[in-house]
N, C-alpha and C positions, 0 to 999 in steps of 0.2 A: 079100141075102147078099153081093153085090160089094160094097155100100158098106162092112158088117163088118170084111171083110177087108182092103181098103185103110185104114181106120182104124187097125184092128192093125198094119201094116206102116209106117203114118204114128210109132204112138207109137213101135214098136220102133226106127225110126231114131232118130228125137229120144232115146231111151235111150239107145242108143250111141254116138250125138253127143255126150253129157253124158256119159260115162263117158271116153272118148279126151281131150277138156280137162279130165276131173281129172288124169287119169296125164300126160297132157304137161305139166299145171303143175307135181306132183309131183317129175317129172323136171328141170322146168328150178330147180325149187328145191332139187334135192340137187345138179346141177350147181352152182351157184351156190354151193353151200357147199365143194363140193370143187374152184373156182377160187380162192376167199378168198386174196389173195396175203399170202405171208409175207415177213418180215427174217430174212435169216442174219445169224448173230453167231457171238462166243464169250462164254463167260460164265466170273466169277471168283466167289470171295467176300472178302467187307472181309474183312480179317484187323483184327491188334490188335499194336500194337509201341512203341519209345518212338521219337521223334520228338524231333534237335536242331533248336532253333534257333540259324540258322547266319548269322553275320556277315561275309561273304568280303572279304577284303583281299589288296592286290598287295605285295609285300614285296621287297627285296635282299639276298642272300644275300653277309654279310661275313665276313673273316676274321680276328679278334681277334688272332689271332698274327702277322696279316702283319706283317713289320718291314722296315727297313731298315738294312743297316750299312755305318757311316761310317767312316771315317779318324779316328783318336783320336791321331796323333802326323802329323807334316808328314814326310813320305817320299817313296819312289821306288819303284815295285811293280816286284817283284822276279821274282817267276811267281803264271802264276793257275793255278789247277788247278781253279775250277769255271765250270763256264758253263749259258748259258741251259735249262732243262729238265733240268737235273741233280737227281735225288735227291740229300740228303745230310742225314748223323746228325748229333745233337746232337755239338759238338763239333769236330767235323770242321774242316778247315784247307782254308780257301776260296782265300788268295791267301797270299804272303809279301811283304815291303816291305821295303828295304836296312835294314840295323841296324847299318849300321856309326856313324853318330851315335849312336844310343842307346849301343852297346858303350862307345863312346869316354867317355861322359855316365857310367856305369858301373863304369869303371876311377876315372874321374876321381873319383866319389863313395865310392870305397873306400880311394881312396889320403887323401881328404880325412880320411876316419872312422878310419882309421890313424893318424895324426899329431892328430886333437882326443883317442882315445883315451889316446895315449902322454904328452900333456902335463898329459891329466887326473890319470894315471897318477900321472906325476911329484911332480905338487901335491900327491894325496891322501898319498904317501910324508913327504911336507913338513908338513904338519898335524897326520900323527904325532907327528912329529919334536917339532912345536914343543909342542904338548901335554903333552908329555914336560916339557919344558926348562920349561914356563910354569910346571907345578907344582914343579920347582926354584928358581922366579924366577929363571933364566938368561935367558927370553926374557919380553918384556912383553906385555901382554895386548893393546895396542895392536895388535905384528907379528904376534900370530897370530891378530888378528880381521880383519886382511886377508888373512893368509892364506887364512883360510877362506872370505873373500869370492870370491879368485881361484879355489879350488876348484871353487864353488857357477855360478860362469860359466864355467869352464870343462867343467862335466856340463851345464850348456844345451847348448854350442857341441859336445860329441858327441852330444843329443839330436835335434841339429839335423842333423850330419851323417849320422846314422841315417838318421832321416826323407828328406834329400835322394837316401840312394842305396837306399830304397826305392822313391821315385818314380823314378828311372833304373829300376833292373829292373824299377819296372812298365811301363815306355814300352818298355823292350827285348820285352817280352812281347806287346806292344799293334801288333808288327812281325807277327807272326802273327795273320791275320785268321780267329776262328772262328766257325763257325757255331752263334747262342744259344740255338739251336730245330733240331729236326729239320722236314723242308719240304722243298719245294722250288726251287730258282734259277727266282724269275720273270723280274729282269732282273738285267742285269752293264753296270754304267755305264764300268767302266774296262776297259785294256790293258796288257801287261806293259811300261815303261819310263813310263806316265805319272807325273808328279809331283804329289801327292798334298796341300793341306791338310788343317787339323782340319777336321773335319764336311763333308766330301766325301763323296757317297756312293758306294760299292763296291756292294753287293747287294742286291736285294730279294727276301726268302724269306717264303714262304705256304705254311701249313702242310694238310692235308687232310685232317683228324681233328676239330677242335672249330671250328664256325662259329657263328655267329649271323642270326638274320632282323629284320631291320628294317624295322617298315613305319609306314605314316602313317595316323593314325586320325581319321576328320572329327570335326571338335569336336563335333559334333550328338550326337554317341555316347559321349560322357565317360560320363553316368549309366548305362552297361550295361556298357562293356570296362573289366575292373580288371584289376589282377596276380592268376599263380593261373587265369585260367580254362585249360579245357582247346582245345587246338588241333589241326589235322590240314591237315599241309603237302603240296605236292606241285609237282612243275616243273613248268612247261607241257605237255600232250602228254605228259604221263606218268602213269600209274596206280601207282605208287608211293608211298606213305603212309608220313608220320611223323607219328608222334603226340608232342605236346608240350604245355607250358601256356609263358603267357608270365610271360615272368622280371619284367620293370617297366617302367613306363611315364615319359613325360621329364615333369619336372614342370612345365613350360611350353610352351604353343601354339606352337607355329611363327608369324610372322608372313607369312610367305610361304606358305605353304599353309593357315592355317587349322585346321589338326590337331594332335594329339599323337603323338608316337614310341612303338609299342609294340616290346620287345625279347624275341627267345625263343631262348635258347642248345642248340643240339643236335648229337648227333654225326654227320662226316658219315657217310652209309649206303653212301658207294662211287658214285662218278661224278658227283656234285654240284661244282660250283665256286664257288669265290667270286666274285662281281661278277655273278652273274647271277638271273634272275627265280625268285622262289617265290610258288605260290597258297596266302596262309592262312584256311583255313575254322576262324571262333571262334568254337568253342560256348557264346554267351551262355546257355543254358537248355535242359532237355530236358524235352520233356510225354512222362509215364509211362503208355504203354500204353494211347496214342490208336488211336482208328479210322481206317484207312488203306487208298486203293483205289487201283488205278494211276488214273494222269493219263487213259485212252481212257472211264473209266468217270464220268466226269463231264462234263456238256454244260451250255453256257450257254443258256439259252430265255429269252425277251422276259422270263418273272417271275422271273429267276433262276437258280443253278442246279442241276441236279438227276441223278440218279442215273435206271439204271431196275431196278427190282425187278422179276424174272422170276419168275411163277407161274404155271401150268398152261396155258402154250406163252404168255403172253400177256405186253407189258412195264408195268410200275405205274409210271411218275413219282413220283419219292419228293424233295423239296424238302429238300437238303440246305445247309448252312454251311460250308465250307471255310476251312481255317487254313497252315500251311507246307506248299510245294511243294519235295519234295524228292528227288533221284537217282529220278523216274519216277515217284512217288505223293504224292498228295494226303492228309491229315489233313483227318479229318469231325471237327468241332465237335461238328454238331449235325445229327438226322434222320435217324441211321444209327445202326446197329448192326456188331456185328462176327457175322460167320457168315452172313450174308445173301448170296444168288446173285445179280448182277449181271452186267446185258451189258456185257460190254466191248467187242470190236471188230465195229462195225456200231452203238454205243448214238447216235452221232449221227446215223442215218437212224431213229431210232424216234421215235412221239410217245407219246400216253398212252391203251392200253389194245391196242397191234399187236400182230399174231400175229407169233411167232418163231419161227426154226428154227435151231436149235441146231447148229454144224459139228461135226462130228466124233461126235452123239450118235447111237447104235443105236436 
């Protein structure tokens, strides 16, 4: 009977012995699931949009209107009235210059045109005269074919003095120096008592309305940038957009640089100047309504690179093509769809098939 009993108490152990390592392995196998460590992320989806391709060039910002005005008669500057940083209208009277030469050139051209007219005068009275008398044979035809010669030189000689005290009042006029453009006084070369030749400069006026961009185009790019494309300018350090196309290109290489001049004429938009830098992005082509993810959403791995597609908590490696990178997103080629869920931030600690944890999801 004791041996019985001890047998029964031998199996009962061994039974509970075998029952306590299942549930402890049970348990270390649900533990084990419920450590599984995860990647936090966030996740996006491709969307779908058009996509430029964009050819970036560095440009100068000139001023077509800029001009210069010079001295057109030889004078004595008489007062200035504009100076440096001055506004001023079309028109407007910048300096004045002595005109007492001119006056004098003036008088003398009127007094001249005076005396060619009155002798003209004289003659044509004489022509009559003898026209008259020829058709009575009183005069011969001889005297009055000279005469009419002396006429005929004397309307040159008041054509001439016309003309000369035309050019007087224009040189009188040419005393007042105006401004050809409205602008503004970049520089002022002269002062009031200097004496002035022809083609001396006085002013240089830059106008702040119609400029132009010029930039240098590497030859390598002849068969893509024509006239006509569309552009979008902007200064350094500014988020400021203009939009434009270029106006025309130089028809010959630079030999010093290797490129061609693109030119693109626009208005300014307020606080732009002449002489200084513009960024032009030229939209050589746009792909319509490519597949597009940010730039966090694509990682490079030894085969290439790839996306990760998020399905039930878990990340898919999905081998994608990549085309233009642009303001923050990448263009899928190929291996993507549009409306697909992807990790974005954290996708470069994931590989292929990690559990994810989603920030911010309930």
């Amino acid at each position: 009977m004791k041996h019985i009993i001890i047998v029964l108490l031998a199996l009962g152990l061994v039974s509970c012995s075998g029952d306590e390592k299942n549930t402890n392995a049970d348990m270390a196998a649900a533990d084990s699931t419920r450590h599984v460590r995860s990647v936090k992320i966030t996740t996006v989806k491709s969307d779908m949009r058009d996509v430029n391709v964009i050819e970036e060039a560095l440009g100068r910002i000139l001023d077509p209107a800029n001009t210069t005005i010079s001295a057109e008669v030889p004078a004595r500057v008489k007062i200035v009235y504009a100076d440096v940083g001055d506004k001023v209208a079309k028109g407007a009277v910048l300096a004045t210059l002595d005109a007492l030469d001119m006056q004098v050139a003036v008088s003398t051209a009127e007094a001249n045109l005076a005396r060619q007219q009155a002798q003209f005068d004289a003659q044509d009275k004489l022509v009559e005269r003898y026209r008259t008398l020829s058709n009575d044979k009183f005069v011969s035809t001889t005297v009055l074919e000279q005469a009419e010669a002396q006429l005929v030189s004397l309307q040159k000689a008041v054509n001439a003095a016309k003309a000369q005290l035309k050019q007087a009042k224009n040189n009188l006029s040419k005393t007042r120096v105006i401004a050809p453009v409205a602008g503004t006084v970049q520089k002022r070369f002269v002062a009031e008592g200097d004496y002035l030749g022809v083609g001396k400069p006085l002013f240089q006026l830059v106008t702040s309305e119609d400029f132009m961009a010029l930039m240098t185009i590497p030859e390598t790019k002849m068969s893509t940038i024509t006239a006509g494309l569309p552009v979008r300018m902007h200064l350094p350090n500014s988020t400021q957009i203009i939009e434009g196309h270029i106006d025309d290109l130089a028809p010959m290489i630079g030999s010093a640089s290797n490129g061609f001049e693109a030119r693109i004429k626009f208005k300014n938009p307020g606080g732009w100047r002449a002489g200084g830098s513009v960024i032009v992005d030229i939209i050589v082509a746009t792909h319509k309504q490519a597949v597009v993810v940010p730039e966090a959403c694509v990682v490079l791995r030894p085969a290439g690179e790839v996306v990760y597609v998020i399905q039930d908590g878990k990340a898919k490696a999905q081998h994608v093509t990549t085309g233009v990178r642009r303001d923050g997103y990448i263009e899928i080629i190929q291996g993507l769809e549009a409306n697909v869920l992807l990790a974005e931030t954290g996708a470069s600690f994931l590989s292929d098939g990690a559990v994810v944890s989603i920030k911010g999801a309930q």
